[in-house]
C-alpha positions in Angstrom: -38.1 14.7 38.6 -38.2 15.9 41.9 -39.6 15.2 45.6 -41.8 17.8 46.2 -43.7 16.1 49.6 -43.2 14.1 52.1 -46.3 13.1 54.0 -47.3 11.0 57.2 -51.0 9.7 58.0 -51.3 7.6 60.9 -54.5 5.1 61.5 -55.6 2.6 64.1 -57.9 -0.3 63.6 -58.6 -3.4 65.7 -56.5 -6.4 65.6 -58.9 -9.7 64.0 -57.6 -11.8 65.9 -55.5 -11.4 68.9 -52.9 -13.1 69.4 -49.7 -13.9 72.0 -46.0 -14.8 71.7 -43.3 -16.6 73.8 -43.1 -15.9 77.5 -41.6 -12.4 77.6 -42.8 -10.8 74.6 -45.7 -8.6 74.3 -48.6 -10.1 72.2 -50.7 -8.4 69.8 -52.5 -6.1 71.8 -56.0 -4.8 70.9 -55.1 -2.2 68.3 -52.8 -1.8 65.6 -51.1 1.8 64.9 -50.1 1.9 61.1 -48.0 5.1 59.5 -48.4 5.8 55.6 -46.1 7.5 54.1 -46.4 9.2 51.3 -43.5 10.5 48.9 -45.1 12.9 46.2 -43.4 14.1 43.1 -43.5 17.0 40.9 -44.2 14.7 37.8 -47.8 13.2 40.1 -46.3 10.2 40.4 -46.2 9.1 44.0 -44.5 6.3 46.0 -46.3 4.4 49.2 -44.8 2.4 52.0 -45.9 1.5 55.5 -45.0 0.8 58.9 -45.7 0.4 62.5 -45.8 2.4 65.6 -47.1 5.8 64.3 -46.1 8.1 66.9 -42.3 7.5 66.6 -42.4 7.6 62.3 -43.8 10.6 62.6 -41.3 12.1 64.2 -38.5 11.3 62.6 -39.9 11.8 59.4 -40.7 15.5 60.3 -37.2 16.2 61.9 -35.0 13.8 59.6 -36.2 11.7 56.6 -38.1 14.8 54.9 -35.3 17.3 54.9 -33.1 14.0 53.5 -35.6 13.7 50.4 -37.2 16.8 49.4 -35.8 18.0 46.4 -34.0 15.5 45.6 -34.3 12.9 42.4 -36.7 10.2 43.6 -35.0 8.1 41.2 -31.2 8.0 42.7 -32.5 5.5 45.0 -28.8 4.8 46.1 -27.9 8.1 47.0 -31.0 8.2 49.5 -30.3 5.1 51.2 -27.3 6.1 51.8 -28.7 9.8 53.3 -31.1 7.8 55.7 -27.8 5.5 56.4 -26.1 8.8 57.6 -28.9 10.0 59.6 -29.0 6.5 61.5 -25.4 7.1 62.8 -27.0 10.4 65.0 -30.6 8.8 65.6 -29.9 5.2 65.9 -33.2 4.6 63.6 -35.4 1.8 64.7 -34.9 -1.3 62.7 -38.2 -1.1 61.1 -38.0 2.8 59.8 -34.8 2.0 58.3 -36.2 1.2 54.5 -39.1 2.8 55.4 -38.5 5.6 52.5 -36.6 3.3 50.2 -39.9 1.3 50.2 -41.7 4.1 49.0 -39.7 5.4 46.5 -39.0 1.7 45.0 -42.7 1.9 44.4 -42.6 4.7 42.3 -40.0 3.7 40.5 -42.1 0.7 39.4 -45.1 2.4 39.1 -43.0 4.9 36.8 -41.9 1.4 35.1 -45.2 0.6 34.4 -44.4 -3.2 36.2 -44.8 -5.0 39.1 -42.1 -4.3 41.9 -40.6 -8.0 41.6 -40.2 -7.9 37.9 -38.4 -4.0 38.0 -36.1 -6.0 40.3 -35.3 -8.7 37.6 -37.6 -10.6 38.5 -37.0 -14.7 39.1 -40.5 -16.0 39.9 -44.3 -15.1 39.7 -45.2 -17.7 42.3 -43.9 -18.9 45.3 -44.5 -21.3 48.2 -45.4 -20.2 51.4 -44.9 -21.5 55.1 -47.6 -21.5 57.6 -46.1 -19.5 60.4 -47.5 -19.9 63.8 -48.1 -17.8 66.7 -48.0 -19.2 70.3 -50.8 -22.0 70.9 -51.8 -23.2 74.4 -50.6 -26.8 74.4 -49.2 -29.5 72.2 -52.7 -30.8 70.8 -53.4 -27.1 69.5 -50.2 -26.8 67.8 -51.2 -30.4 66.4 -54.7 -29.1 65.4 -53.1 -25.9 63.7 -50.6 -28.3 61.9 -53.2 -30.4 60.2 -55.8 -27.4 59.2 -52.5 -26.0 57.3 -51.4 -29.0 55.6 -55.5 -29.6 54.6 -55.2 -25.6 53.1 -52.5 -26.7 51.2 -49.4 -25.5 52.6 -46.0 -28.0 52.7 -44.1 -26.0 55.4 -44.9 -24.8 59.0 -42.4 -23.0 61.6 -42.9 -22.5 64.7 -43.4 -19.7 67.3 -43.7 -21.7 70.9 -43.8 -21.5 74.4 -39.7 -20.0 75.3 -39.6 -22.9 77.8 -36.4 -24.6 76.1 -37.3 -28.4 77.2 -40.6 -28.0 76.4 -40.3 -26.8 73.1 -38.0 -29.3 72.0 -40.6 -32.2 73.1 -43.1 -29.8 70.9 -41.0 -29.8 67.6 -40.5 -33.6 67.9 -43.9 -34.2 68.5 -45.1 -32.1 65.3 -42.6 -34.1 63.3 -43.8 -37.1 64.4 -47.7 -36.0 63.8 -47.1 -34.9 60.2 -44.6 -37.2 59.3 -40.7 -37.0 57.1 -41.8 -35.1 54.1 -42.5 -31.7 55.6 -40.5 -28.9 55.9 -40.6 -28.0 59.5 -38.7 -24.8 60.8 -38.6 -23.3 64.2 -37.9 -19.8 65.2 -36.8 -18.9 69.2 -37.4 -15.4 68.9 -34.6 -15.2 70.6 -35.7 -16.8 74.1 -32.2 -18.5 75.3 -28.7 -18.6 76.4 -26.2 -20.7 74.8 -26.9 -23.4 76.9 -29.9 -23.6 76.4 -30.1 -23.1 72.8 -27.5 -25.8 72.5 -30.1 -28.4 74.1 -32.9 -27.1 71.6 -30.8 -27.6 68.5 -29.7 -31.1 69.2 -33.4 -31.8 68.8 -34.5 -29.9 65.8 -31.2 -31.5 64.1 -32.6 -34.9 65.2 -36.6 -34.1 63.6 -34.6 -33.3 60.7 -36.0 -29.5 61.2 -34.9 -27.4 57.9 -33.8 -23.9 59.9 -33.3 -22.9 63.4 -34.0 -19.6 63.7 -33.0 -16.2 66.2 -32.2 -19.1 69.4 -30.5 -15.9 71.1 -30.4 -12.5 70.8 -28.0 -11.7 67.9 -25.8 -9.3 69.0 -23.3 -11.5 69.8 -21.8 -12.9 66.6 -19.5 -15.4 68.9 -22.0 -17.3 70.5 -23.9 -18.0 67.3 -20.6 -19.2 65.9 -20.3 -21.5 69.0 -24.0 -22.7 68.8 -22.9 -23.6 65.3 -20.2 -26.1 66.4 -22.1 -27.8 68.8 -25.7 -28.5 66.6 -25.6 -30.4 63.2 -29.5 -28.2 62.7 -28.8 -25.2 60.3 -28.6 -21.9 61.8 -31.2 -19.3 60.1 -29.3 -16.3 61.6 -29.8 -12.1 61.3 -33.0 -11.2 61.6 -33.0 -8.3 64.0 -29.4 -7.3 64.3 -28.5 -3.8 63.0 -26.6 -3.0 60.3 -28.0 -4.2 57.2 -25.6 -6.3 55.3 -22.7 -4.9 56.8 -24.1 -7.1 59.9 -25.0 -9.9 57.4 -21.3 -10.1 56.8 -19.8 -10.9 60.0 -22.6 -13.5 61.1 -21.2 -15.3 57.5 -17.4 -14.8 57.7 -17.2 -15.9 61.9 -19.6 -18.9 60.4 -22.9 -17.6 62.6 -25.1 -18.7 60.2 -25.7 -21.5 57.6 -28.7 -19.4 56.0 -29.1 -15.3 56.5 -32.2 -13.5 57.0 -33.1 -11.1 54.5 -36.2 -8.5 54.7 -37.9 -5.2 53.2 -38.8 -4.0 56.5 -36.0 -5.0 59.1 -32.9 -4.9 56.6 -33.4 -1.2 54.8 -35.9 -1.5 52.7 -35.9 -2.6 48.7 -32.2 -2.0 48.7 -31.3 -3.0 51.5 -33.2 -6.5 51.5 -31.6 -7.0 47.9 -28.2 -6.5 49.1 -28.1 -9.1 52.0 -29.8 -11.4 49.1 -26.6 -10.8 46.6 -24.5 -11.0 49.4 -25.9 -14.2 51.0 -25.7 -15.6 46.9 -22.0 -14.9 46.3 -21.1 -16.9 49.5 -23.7 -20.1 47.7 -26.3 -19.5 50.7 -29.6 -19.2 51.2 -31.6 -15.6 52.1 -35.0 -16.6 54.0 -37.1 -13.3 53.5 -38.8 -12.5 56.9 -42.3 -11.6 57.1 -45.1 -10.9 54.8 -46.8 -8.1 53.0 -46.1 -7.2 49.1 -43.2 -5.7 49.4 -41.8 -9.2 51.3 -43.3 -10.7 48.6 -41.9 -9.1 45.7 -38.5 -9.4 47.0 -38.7 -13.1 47.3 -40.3 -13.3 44.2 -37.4 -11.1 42.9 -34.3 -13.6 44.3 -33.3 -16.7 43.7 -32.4 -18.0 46.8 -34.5 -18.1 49.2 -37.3 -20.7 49.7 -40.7 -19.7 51.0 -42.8 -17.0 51.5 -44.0 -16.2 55.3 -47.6 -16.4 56.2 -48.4 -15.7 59.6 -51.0 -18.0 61.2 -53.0 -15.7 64.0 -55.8 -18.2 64.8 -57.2 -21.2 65.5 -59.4 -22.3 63.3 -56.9 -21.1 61.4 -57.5 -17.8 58.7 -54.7 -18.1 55.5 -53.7 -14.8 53.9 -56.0 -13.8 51.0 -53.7 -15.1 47.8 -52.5 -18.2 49.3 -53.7 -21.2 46.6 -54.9 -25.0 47.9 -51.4 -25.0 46.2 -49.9 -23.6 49.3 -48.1 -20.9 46.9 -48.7 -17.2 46.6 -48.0 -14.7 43.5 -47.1 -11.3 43.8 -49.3 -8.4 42.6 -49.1 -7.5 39.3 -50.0 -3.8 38.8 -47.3 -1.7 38.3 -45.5 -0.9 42.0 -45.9 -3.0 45.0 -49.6 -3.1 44.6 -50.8 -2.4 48.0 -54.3 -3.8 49.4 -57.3 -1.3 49.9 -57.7 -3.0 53.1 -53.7 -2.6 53.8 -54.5 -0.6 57.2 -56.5 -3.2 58.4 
């Protein structure tokens, strides 16, 4: 078998609901730009994947990714992460294209399997429960609001995306931990707002409202200071989410003791293979891998793992609109046609 196309189509639609994050970050915007790619086979079997940002995707998969895959055996899977690896080192590939191809062609190789992506990876589940994952609400009685419409749907987690004001968000997660009461699994993520200082401050209060993660306080490019904000907060640290470097990251922010729990994803960690490697790796030290984000092929790599905990669920609204699939149980399952089973309404 052999890759005989690799194509690009790029599609706008409006965003639902818009929505904003900390001070700093852009929001939603009005729009979003999806790229499909498309890896086509001589056999008709073809492999799907998707990302963001259009204009950039399509241009490094017209001068890089294609001449990497065409012709080559869509089933060495290995051999082509390690081509796009290569390529990285002269483009410096933006976190999110990085597994953009090894998504694709992990999709074929299911669909050639005849099963469901999570259960060609071994599969350990076939239902999971997810976390209601906030965006950034006005004040405190919103967040409160939010909080209780998500517990009423059913789920038993919610993190937090809030304001980037460290004193104020720290008054916020003990609030919501007082309003829902001990028996909740309340996470917060900083999206990396903060100096050490000031994340210092922050994680002396999720560690005293008993939070279960801490996540991204500071920008994680600097290994040292997570080790530092380690010592100095009793909270555990939920630590490389958007630091380069796949696993080979992952295993510094372990060994210098940056992180109690690792983040592991499809999108931001090199795809199917990558994602599965930060899990393994995370496992042999007895840790935790917290997949970031949603969408199937998230989904089928936490429902393919062992440890990690929930499945994320982003929370864009208020009142509040929970991802098609997510039970009153709070718990999602993955699809199960053979591949990752992509929505008709994926662009969208």
């Amino acid at each position: 078998m052999k890759i005989t196309a690799v194509e690009t189509e790029v599609s706008e639609r409006p965003v639902p609901h818009r929505f904003r994050w900390r001070a700093g970050l852009p929001g939603s915007g009005e729009t979003n730009v999806t790229t499909k790619l498309t890896v086509r086979t001589d056999q008709g079997t073809d492999g799907v994947a998707y990302g963001p940002r259009g204009p950039i995707l399509v241009d490094l998969v017209d001068r890089r990714l294609r001449g990497a895959l065409l012709g080559a055996d869509p089933l060495l899977k290995e051999d082509l992460w390690h081509r796009v690896w290569e390529i990285d080192r002269i483009e410096e590939l933006p976190i999110y294209a990085l597994g953009l191809a090894d998504i694709a062609l992990w999709d074929l190789t299911a669909k050639l399997a005849g099963l469901p992506l999570y259960q060609v990876l071994g599969g350990y589940r076939d239902r999971i429960p997810a976390y209601a994952s906030t965006v950034t609400f006005e004040t405190t009685e919103e967040y409160l609001d939010v909080a209780d419409q998500c517990l009423d749907h059913g789920f038993r987690a919610i993190k937090l995306h809030a304001w980037g004001d460290h004193r104020r968000d720290a008054k916020l997660c003990q609030d919501l931990r007082a309003h829902v009461g001990p028996d909740i699994d309340l996470m917060y993520d900083g999206s990396a707002g903060f100096d050490l200082l000031e994340a210092i401050y922050l994680g002396r209060a999720l560690a005293e409202a008993g939070y279960l993660w801490y996540e991204e306080p500071m920008r994680e490019f600097n290994i040292e200071a997570y080790r530092r904000l380690g010592e100095k907060v009793d909270v555990p640290l939920l630590s490389g989410e958007t630091s380069d470097g796949a696993h080979y990251n992952i295993a510094d922010f372990i060994a210098r003791g940056g992180a109690d729990l690792v983040r592991t994803s499809t999108h931001y960690k090199g795809g199917v293979t990558g994602g599965l490697r930060v899990a393994h790796l995370a496992d042999a030290f007895n840790l935790r891998a917290e997949v970031h984000g949603g969408g199937p092929p998230n989904l089928h790599l936490a429902c393919a793992i062992p440890n990690t905990t929930y499945y994320e669920s982003l929370i864009t609204a208020n009142p509040i609109v929970v991802e098609a699939g997510i039970g009153r149980d709070g718990a999602i399952s993955p699809p199960t046609v053979p591949g990752i089973g992509w929505p008709a309404d994926v662009d969208a």
